[in-house]
C-alpha positions in Angstrom: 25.3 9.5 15.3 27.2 12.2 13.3 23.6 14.1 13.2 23.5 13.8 17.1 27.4 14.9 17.8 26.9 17.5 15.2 29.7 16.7 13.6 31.8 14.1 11.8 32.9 11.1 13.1 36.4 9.3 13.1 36.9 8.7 9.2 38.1 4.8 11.0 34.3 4.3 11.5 33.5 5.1 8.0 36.3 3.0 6.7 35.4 0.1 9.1 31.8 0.4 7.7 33.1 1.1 4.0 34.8 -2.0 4.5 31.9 -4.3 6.0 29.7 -3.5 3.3 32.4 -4.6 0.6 32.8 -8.0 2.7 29.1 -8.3 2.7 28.8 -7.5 -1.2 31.9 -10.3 -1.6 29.9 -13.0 0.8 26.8 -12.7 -1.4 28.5 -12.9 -5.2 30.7 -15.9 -3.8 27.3 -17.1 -2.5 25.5 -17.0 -6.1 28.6 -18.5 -7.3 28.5 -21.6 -5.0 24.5 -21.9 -5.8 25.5 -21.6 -9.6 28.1 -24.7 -9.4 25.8 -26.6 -7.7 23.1 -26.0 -10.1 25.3 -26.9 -13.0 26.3 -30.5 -11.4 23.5 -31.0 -10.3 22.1 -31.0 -14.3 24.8 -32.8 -15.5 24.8 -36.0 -13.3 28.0 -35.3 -11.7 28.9 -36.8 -8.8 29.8 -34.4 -5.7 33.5 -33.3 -5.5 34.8 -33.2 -2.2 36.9 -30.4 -4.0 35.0 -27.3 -4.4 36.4 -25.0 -5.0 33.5 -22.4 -4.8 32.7 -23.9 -1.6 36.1 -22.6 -0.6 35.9 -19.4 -1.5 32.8 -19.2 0.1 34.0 -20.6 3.4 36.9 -18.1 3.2 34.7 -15.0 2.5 32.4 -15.8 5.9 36.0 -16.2 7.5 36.6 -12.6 6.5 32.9 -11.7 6.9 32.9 -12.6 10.4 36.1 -10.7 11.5 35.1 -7.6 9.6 31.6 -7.5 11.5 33.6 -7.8 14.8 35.4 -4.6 14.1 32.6 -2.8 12.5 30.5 -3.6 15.9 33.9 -2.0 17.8 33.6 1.1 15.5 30.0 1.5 16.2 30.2 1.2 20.1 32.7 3.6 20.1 31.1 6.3 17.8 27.9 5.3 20.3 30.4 6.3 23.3 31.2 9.8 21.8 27.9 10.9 20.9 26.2 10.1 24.2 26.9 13.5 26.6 29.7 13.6 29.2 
């Protein structure tokens, strides 16, 4: 879009876009660390905990995820606004 307006946009969209990628990078390592806890009880013969911790964290970071991507897709409709012509 930057390439189309020929020049820079809003440094908010680059932020908001900064931003989902870090929340995306966040979902993904609290992902492995969910499949890793359940991996390890799984192996020992432990029964399920109804308090998981991992699971948590994982629920939380979606939480996040999904507010982030809401405001990302706001950021990008805009910059789409100002780089079609008038």
């Amino acid at each position: 879009m930057e390439r189309l307006r020929s020049s820079p946009l809003h440094a908010n969209i680059s932020t908001a876009l900064d931003k989902h990628l870090e929340v995306i990078h966040v979902v993904q390592s609290r992902r492995k660390d969910e499949i890793a806890n359940a991996s390890n009880r799984q192996r020992q013969g432990a029964p399920r905990c109804q308090d998981d911790r991992a699971v948590f964290a994982l629920a939380l970071a979606i939480g996040e995820m999904s507010v982030v991507t809401r405001k990302a897709r706001t950021m990008l409709w805009c910059a789409f606004q100002m780089t079609l012509p008038k």
